[in-house]
N, C-alpha and C positions, 0 to 999 in steps of 0.2 A: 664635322664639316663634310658635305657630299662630296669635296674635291678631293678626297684623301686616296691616295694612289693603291693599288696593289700592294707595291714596293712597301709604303709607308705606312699600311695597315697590318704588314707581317711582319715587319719592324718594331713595330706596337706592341705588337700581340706579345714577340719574342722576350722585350723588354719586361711585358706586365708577369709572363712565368716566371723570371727570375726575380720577381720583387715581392717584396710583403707586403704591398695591395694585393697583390692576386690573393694569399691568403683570406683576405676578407669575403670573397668570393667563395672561397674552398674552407669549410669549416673544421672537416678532416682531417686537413693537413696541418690543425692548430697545434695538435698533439707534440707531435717533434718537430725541435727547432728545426732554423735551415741548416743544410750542411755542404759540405765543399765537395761538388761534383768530383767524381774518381777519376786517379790519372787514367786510368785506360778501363773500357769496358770488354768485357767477353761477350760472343754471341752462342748462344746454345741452338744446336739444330732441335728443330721442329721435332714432338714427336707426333706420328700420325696411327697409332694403334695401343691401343690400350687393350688389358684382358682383365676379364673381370672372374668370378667365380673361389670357389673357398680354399683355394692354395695360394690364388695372387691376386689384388686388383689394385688396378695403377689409377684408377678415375673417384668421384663421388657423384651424389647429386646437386652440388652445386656447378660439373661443370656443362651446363647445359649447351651452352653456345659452343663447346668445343665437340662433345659426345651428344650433343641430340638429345631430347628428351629421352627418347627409350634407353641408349644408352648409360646417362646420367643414372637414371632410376633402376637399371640393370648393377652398377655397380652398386648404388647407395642398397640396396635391399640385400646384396653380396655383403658388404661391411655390415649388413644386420645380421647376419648371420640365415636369413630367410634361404628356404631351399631353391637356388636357381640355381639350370643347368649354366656351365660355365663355357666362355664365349671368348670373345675380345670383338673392341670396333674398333671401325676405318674413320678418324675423325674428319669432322666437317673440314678442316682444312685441306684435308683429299679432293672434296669437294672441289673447293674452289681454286686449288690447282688442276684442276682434272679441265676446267670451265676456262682456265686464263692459259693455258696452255696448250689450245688446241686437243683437248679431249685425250691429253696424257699424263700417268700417271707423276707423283713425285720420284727422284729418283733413290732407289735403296726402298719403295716401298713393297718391293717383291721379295726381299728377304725378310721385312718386319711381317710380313705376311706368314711368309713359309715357317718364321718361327713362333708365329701363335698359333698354328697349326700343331706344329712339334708341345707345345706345351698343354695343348686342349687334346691330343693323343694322350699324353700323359696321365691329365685329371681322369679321363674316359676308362683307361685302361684299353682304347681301341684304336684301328687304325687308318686313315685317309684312304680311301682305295680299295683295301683288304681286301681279299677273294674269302676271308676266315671270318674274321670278325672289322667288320667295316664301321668305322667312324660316319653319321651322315650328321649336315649341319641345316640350319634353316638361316637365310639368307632375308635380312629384311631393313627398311630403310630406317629411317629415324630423324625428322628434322628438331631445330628445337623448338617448336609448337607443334604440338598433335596435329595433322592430318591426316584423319582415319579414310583408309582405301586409296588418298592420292597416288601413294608412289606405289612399288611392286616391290613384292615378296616371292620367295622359292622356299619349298620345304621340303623335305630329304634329300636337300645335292646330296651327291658321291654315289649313286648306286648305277648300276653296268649291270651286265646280263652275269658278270661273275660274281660282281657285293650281294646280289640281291639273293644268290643261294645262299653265300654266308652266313648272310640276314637271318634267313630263313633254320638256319643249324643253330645260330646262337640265340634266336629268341624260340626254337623248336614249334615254330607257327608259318608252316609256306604260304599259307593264304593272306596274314599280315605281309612277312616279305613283297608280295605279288603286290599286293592293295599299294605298298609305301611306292612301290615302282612305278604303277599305271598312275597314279597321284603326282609325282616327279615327272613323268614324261610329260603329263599336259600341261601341266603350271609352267616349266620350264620353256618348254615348245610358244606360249602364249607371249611369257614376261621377256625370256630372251632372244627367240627367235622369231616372234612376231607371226607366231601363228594363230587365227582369233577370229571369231565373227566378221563377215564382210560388212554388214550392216548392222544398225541397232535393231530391226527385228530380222534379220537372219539366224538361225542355232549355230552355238557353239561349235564348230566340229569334234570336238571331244566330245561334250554332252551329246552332242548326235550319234556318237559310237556308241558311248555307252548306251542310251534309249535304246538302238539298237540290236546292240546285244542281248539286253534285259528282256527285249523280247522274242527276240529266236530261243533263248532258254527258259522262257515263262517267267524270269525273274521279278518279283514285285520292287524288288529294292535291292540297291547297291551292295548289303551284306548279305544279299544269299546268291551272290555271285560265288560261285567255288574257286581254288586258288586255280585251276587249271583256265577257268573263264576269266580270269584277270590276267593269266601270261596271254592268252587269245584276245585281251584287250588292246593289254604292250603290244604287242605286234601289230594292231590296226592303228593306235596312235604313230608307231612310229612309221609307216606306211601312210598315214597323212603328214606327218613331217617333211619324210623325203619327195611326197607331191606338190608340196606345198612351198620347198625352199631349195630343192634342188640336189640335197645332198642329208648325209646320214646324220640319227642322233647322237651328238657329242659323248663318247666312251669314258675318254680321260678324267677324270675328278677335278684336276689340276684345273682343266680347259670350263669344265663345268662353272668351279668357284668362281673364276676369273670374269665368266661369261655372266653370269650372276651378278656379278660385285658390279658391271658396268653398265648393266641393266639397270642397277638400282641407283647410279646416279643419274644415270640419261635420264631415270623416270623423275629427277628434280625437275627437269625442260617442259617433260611433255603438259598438252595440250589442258589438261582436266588440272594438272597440279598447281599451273599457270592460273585457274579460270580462280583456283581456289585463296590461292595465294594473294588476287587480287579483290577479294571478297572481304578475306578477314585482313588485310594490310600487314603481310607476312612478308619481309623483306627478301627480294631474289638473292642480293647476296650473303643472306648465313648459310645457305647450302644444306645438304642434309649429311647425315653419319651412313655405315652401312653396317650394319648388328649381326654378327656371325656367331652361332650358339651353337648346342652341340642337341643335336633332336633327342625328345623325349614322347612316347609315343601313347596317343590317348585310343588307338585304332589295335591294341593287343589282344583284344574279345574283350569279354564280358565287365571283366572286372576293370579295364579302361578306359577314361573316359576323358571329357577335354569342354572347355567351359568359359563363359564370360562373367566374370560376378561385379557389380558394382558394390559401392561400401553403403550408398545411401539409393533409394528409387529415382533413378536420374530424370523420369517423368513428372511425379510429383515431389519429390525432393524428401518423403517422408524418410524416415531412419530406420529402414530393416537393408538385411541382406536383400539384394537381388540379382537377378541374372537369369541364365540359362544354361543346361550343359546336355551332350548329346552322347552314351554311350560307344562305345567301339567306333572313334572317330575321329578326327584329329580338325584341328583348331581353325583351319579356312570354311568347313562345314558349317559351322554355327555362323562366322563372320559373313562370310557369301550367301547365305539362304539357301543353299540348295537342300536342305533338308529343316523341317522345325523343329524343333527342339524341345528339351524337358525344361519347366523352370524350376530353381535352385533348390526350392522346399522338398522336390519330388525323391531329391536325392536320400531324403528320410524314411522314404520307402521303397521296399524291392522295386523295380523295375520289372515287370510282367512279360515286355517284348523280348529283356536280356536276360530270361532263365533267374530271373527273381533277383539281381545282383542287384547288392545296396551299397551306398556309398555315405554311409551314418559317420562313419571318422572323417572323413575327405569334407563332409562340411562343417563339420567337429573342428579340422584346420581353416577351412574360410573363414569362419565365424573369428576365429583368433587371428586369424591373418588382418581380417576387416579393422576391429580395433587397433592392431600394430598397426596400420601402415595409415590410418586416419587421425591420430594423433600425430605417427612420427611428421607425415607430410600434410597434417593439418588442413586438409580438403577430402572433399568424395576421391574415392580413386574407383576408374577401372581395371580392371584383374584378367588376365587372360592365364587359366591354369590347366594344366594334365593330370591326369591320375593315370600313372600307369603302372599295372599290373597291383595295384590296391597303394602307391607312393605318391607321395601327393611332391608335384615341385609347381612354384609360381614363376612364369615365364614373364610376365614384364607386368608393369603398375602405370598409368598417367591419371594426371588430371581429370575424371569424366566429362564427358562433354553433358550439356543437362538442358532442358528447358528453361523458358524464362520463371518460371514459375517453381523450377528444384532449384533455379540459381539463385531465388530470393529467399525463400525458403530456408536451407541447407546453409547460407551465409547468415541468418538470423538465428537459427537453432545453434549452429555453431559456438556462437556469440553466446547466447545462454547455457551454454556448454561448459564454458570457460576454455575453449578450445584457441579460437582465437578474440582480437579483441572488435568495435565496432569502428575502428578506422580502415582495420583490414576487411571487415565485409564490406563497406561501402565501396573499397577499390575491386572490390573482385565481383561486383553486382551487376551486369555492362547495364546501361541506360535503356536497350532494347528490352533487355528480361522486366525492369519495372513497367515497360510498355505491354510486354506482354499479359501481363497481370489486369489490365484492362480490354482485353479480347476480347469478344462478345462468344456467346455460349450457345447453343441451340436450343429455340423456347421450348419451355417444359411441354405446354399445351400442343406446339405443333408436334414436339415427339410422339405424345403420346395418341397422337393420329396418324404417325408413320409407322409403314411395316417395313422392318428391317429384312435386306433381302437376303444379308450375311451377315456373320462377326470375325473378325481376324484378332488381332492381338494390339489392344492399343499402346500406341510407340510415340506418338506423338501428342500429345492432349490439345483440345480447343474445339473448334466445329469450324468443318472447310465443306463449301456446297459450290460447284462449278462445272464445264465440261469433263468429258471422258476422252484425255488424248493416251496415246499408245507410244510416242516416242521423246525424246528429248526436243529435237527438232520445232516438231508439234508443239510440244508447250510453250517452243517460246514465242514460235507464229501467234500463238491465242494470246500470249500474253501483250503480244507488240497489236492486237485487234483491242486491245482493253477488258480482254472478257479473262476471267478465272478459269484456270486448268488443274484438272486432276490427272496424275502420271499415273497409268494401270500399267502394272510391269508385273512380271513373272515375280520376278527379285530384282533387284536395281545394281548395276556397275558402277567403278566410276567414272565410267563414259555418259556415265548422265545426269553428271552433275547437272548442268547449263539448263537442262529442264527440271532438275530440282529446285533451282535458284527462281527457275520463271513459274513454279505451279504454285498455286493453293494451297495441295493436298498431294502424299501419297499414297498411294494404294499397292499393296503386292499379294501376291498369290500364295508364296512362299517368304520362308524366314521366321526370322524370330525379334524378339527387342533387343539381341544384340547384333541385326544383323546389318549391311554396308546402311541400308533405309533406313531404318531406325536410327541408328548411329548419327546421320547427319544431316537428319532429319530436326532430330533435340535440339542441335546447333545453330541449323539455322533457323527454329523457332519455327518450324511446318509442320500443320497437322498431317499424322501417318498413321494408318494401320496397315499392319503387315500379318504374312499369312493365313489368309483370307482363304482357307482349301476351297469354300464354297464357289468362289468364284475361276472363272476359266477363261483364259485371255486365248483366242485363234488370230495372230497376228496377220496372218495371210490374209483372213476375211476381215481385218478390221473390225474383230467383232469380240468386246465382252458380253461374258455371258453367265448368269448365275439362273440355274434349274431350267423354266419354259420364259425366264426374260432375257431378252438381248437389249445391248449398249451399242451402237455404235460411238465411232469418234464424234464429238459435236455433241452427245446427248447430255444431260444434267445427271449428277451422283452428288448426293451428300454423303461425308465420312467424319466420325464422330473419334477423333481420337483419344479420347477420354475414355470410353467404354470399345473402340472397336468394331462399332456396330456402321454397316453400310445400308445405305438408303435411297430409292428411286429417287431419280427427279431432284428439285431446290427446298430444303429444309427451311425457316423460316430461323433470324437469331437473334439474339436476347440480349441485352445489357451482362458483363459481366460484374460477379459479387461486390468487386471495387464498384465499378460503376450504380450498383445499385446504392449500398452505401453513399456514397456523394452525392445521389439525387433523392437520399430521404425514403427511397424505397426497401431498405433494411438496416435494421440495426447493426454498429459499428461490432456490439460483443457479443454479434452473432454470426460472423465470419471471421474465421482464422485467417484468410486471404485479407483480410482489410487488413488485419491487426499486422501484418508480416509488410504488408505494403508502407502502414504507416509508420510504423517503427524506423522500418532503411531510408523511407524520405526524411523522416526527424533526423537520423542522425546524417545524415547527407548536407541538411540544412545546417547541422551545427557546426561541420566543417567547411564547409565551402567559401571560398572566396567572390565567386562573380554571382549575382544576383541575377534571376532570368526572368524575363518574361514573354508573353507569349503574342502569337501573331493571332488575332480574333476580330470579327468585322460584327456582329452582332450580340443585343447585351446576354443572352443563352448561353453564347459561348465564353462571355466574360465568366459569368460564375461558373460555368466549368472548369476554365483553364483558374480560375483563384480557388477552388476546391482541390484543383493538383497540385497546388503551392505557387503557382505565378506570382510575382509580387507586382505586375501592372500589365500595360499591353504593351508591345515592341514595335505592332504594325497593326495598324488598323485601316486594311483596304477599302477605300468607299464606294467605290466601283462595284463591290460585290454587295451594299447595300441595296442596289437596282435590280437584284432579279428577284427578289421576291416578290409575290403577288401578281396583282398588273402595274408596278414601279414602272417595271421595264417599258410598258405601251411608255407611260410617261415620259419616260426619257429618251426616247425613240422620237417622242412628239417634239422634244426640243433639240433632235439632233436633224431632224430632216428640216424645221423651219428654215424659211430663206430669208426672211426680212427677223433685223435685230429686234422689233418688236413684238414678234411671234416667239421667236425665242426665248428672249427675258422672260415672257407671258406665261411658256413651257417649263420654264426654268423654275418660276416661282409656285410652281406645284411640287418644283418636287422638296421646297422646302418641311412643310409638315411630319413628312418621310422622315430626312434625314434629322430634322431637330429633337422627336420623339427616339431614334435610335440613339443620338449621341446622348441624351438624358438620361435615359438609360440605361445606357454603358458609364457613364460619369458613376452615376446612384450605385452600379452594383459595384464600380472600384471603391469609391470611401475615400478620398481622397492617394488613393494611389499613383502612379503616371501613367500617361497614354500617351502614344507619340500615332496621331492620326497622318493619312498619304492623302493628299488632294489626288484629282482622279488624273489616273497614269496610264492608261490604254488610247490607242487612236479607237474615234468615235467607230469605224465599221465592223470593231468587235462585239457595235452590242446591237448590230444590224442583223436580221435574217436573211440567207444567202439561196436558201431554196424558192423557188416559184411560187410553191403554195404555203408559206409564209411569208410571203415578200404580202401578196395577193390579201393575207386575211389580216396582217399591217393597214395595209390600205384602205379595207374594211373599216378596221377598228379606228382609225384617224378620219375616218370621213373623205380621204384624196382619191386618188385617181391613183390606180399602178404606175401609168408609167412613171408618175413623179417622183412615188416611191424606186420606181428601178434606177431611173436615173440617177438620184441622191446616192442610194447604194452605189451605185458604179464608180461614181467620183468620189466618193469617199474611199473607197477600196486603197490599202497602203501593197505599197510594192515589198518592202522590207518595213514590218510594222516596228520593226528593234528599232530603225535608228528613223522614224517617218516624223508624222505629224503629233505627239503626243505627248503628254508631260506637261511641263510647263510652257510649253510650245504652243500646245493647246491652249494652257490657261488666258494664253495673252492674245491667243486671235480670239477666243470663245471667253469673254472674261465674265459673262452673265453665269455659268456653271460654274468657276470656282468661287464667284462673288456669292453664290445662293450655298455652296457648302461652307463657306465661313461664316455666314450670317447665321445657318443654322449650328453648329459650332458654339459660337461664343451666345446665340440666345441659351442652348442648351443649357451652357454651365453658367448663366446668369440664375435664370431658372433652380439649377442644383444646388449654388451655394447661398441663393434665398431659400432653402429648404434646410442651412446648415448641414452640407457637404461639403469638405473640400473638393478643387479640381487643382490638378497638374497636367497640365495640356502643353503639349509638344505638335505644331504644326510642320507639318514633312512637304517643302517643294520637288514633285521629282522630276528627271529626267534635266536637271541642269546641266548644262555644258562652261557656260559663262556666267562672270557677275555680273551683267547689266540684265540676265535675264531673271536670274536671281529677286534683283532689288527691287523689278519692276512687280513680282510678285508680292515682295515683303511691303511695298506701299499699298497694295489690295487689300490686304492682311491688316495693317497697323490702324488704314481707316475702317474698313469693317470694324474693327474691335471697339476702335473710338466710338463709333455711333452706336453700336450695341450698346455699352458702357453709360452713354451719356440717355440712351432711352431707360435704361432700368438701373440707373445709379447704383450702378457696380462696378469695380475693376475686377476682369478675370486677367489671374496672374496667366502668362502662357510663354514659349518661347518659339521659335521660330528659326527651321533646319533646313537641312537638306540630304537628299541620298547621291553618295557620290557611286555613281555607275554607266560612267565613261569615262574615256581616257583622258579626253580634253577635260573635265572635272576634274581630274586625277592629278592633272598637269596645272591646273590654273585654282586649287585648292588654296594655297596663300590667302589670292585675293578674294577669291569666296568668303573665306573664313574672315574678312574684316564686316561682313556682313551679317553672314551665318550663325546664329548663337548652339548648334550642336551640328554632327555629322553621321549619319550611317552610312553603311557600306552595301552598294546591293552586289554583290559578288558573282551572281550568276549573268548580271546583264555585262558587267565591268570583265567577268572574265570572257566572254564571247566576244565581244567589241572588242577589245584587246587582242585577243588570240586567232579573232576569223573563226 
């Protein structure tokens, strides 16, 4: 009963928990009986820090929503006994007292702090501070869903002009010391004190130092900086610090962590983590963890090194090691693009840049690492790991993010793995990745008449052909003009997300496949190729530019992220392998892409409960969407039967007649049209269902509104302009949502829905004298009331009759409505004593609703 109070529904509620109905509900709870609530309960205080690593860890990887994914998987790989530096986090419920508290902390969590500090001294053997031997930690977020690059990271807090000598005696390397410093002062200065690009093409201030620098000293690259040109770095970062914020870089460690720790949940709020959050429907309040580890450094020389690996090709989903990793360098390097990187296999061989250093054991652990952690966690994982000084420790594991086409893949291969089973690849497939799988490719023939101007590194697989924008901004303008945009960026932040979301295609200059572009790029299913040297972005002049060609913004680029290769101008594209498949244009057991597509829809089909089928208005598109699995049509717009050919003149002729005569006249032309579409579509369903829409637009949508289409209307009908202008003018709807249309229409203009139901039921008279079934669903839309309703349903029921009685047939059919207004919504009862079915048009019903 609608009239059931508050009061009386929480009364309800209360009641049904303590009874054995509610059991019937909760099948879990069958296990043990009931039992007699306890005289009194205890409350245990919250804990908000866990430490993980191989003396102690208080977490697993089940506890996700409390440790964040990083964290969770931080401890879970700790209890494997896997070599990770050892840490503790600030769990998410820090978080969300940090948010409900006016941005302060829990109280007592400044000593849980300071004693996981004392404890991760201990593991280290070093000390917070130290002028001798200094303890440094890396500072990073963790929600519990991956969001690579949303929030902010710091890596070696703790170091001052006195740790970094320390530094510098206990690892006997001053140039490392320096390198870890001037790497701390800019990260830090960026994520916590908000020192950073004024604009999306303005330079870094840091990166402007250093360029700087590198070239008052002739230096080609960031390692043949000497440690004395890295203290003359520190000093002009922090000289743009205090110009920039008014006052000095933070000395204390203490002040550092602290400033760190609140950096990285502010970075829950901001702006790009927000954009993201609402992309994938990642709930604001689970909050994020904050991951405090103890640094391990891949930036030692030669024999150092630091890396992405995934377990399977997160591109194509195929099953080898992959990745990247970058010598004498530490882990924001590869992630960020500021440099490109070696991939994984190379590590088999000396290194020629690094004095011939090999890293033959270090992937001798990956390779073993890969298999552990893809059985224990039974999915691709990514791998972010160190090698320092030739030791290999694995800094954190998640779920890789992958294409649609690794995530159909890598979940079927799985499966024949015995890894897991085909109920859990079906949930872990999302419905965009099987989308993906039908992309269209770039045609073989046009390729091979295109000259590629570059090649970068493909990071994103598919073919994207559209303009050349330069900024975030930019791509979303292009995108809200309807045209296709390509992002050209140096490397990409995550300040641009909003134009990753709006582009086509990425494109960078730098980077790698593990880099922030790449990264979320796979995710969100965009074609990307990244590190593209050949290409040169001068953001001043607005001008790409590869050898003697320039791009400006607004020109055309195809990029091919399958192979990497960039190309002038608009590529021409192709049917993809699925799609060729289902149109007979290739055999099924000649693509491994078919066979991986149709296997996950089979087994999809054989668990699913709701039956779907598809929105199509012509019978082309019927066997397409029944080649995808549709099992009838759900909507079939008729309206959109009128632009093909010259329909449209047609139906133009019967929208501007003035006399009921001329119109009928009009009208019964466009019968032919529409009786041959709906036969057709009957014939290719087979007796499946179709639930057709009588026509739901007000008539001046299918009018021409410019001059010189008004003009060659009038031509083509034989009138005069002005009569034509006129007719437009007065048909013209002020608010077309709620004007003249729908069944609104039907019933002043009933010559157009009388000639679409006649054509209709001739159709499937026609079909099922050809021994076809029909199941025909007639849709009135834009009902409000039932008297508008009914007077449609007697149009309908004598149409049928006299169809019926001309070709001694009954077509079985039923007769509905879309409810999408409120008045419908509200007066649904008595509709439904008429109505024999209902949909929902939810886009028109939630605007009219909501304003």
């Amino acid at each position: 009963d609608a009239r059931f109070t508050t009061t009386t529904t929480t009364t309800l509620l209360a009641a049904l928990a303590t009874s054995s109905a509610f059991l019937v509900h909760h099948p879990a709870r069958l296990a043990s009986p009931l039992r007699a609530a306890p005289a009194a309960t205890t409350t245990r205080e919250p804990r908000f820090v866990f430490d993980f690593g191989a003396d102690a860890t208080h977490g697993d990887g089940a506890m996700k929503a409390e440790l964040g994914g990083k964290g969770a998987n931080l401890a879970e790989m700790a209890r494997l006994g896997l070599p990770v530096p050892p840490g503790f986090t600030l769990s998410t419920a820090v978080c969300r007292h940090y948010y409900a508290h006016g941005e302060r902390y829990p109280e007592g969590l400044r000593d849980a702090v300071e004693a996981s500090v004392r404890r991760l001294e201990r593991a280290t053997g070093k000390r917070f501070g130290d002028a001798s031997n200094p303890l440094l930690v890396s500072v990073r977020s963790g929600a519990r869903e991956s969001m690579p690059g949303m929030m902010d990271t710091v890596l070696n807090l703790g170091l001052n002009d006195d740790a970094v000598r320390g530094l510098a005696e206990a690892a006997h390397d001053e140039r490392f010391a320096a390198d870890c410093y001037r790497r701390f002062v800019a990260m830090y200065a960026d994520v916590v004190l908000g020192v950073r690009a004024a604009t999306e093409t303005a330079p870094d201030p840091f990166e402007a130092a250093l360029d700087e620098l590198k070239e008052e000293v002739g230096a080609r690259s960031d390692v043949d900086l000497s440690a004395d040109h890295l203290h003359d770095l520190v000093r002009r970062y922090k000289a743009i610090v205090r110009d920039r914020t008014g006052r000095a870089f933070p000395d204390d460690p203490s002040e550092q962590l602290w400033g760190a720790i609140g950096a990285v949940f502010g970075s829950w709020m901001n702006d790009r983590a927000k954009v993201y959050r609402r992309k994938y429907d990642i709930p604001c309040d689970w909050g994020t963890a904050v991951n405090v580890q103890a640094m391990v450094f891949g930036n030692l020389g030669d024999d150092s090194a630091t890396g992405v690996a995934f377990t399977r090709n997160p591109a194509t989903g195929a099953n080898e090691l992959y990745g990247e990793f970058l010598v004498n360098a530490q882990g924001e390097d590869v992630v960020a693009g500021v440099r490109t990187p070696h991939p994984l296999r190379d590590m088999l061989q000396p290194v020629a840049a690094h004095n011939g250093a090999s890293f033959e054991h270090a992937y001798a652990q990956l390779e073993q690492l890969r298999h552990t952690l893809e059985h224990h966690f039974k999915d691709m994982q990514d791998v972010e790991f160190t090698v320092e000084r030739g030791r290999f420790y694995v800094l954190q594991t998640r779920n890789g993010k992958r294409t649609g086409l690794a995530a159909a893949r890598i979940a079927y291969e799985l499966v024949e793995e015995g890894v897991i089973d085909a109920t859990t690849a079906v949930a872990r497939v999302p419905a965009d990745s099987i989308s993906a799988l039908l992309a269209p490719a770039f045609d073989e023939a046009a390729l091979k008449a295109a000259t590629p101007l570059a090649r970068g590194l493909p990071a994103g697989p598919g073919a994207a052909t559209g303009h050349v924008v330069f900024t975030a901004r930019a791509a979303e303008a292009m995108a809200r003009k309807g045209k296709r945009a390509i992002l050209c960026r140096v490397e990409t932040t995550p300040e641009d997300l909003r134009g990753m979301i709006s582009s086509a295609g990425i494109l960078t200059t730098r980077g790698g496949v593990s880099s922030h572009a790449a990264l979320v790029a796979r995710q969100m299913q965009k074609v990307c190729v990244c590190g593209a040297s050949e290409v040169h972005i001068d953001f001043e002049k607005g001008l790409l530019r590869v050898g003697d060609r320039g791009f400006r913004e607004g020109d055309a680029i195809s990029i091919d992220g399958s192979t990497g290769h960039v190309y002038a101008g608009a590529v021409p594209t192709a049917p993809s392998e699925v799609d060729q498949v289902l149109r007979g244009e290739r055999a099924a057991a000649d693509s491994y892409t078919y066979c991986i597509f149709d296997t996950i829809t089979r087994w999809a089909d054989e668990r699913r409960d709701l039956s779907v089928r598809a929105n199509v208005d012509t019978p082309d598109q019927v066997r397409t969407a029944l080649a995808l699995g549709a099992e009838g049509v759900g909507l079939c717009r008729t309206e959109h039967m009128f632009f093909e050919g010259d329909r449209i003149d047609v139906f133009r002729e019967a929208i501007l007649a003035v006399e009921k005569s001329d119109r009928v006249a009009a009208a019964e032309k466009l019968l032919p049209f529409q009786r041959a579409d709906f036969h057709g579509m009957f014939t290719a369903l087979g007796g499946r269902p179709i639930t057709v829409r009588l026509l739901d637009p007000p008539l001046h949508e299918f009018l021409p509104h410019e001059t010189s289409a008004k003009l060659a209307l009038a031509e083509t009908l034989g009138i005069d302009f002005a009569t034509v202008n006129d007719r437009v003018s007065s048909l013209r709807e002020v608010n077309p949502m709620l004007g003249h249309r729908g069944c609104r229409l039907a019933i002043s203009r009933p010559e157009i829905p009388r000639v679409q139901v006649r054509a209709l039921f001739e159709a499937a008279a026609q079909t099922i004298a050809e021994g076809v079934a029909v199941d025909l669903e007639i849709m009135v839309p834009f009902v409000a009331f039932k008297a508008e309703f009914d007077e449609e349903v007697r149009l309908i029921h004598d149409v049928a009759a006299r169809v019926g009685e001309e070709h001694d047939v009954r077509v079985p059919y039923r007769v509905g409505t879309m409810i999408e207004l409120p008045r419908a919504a509200l007066t649904a009862d008595a509709i439904a004593e008429s109505a024999e079915f209902f949909s929902f048009g939810t886009n028109d019903l939630t605007q009219t609703a909501l304003g």
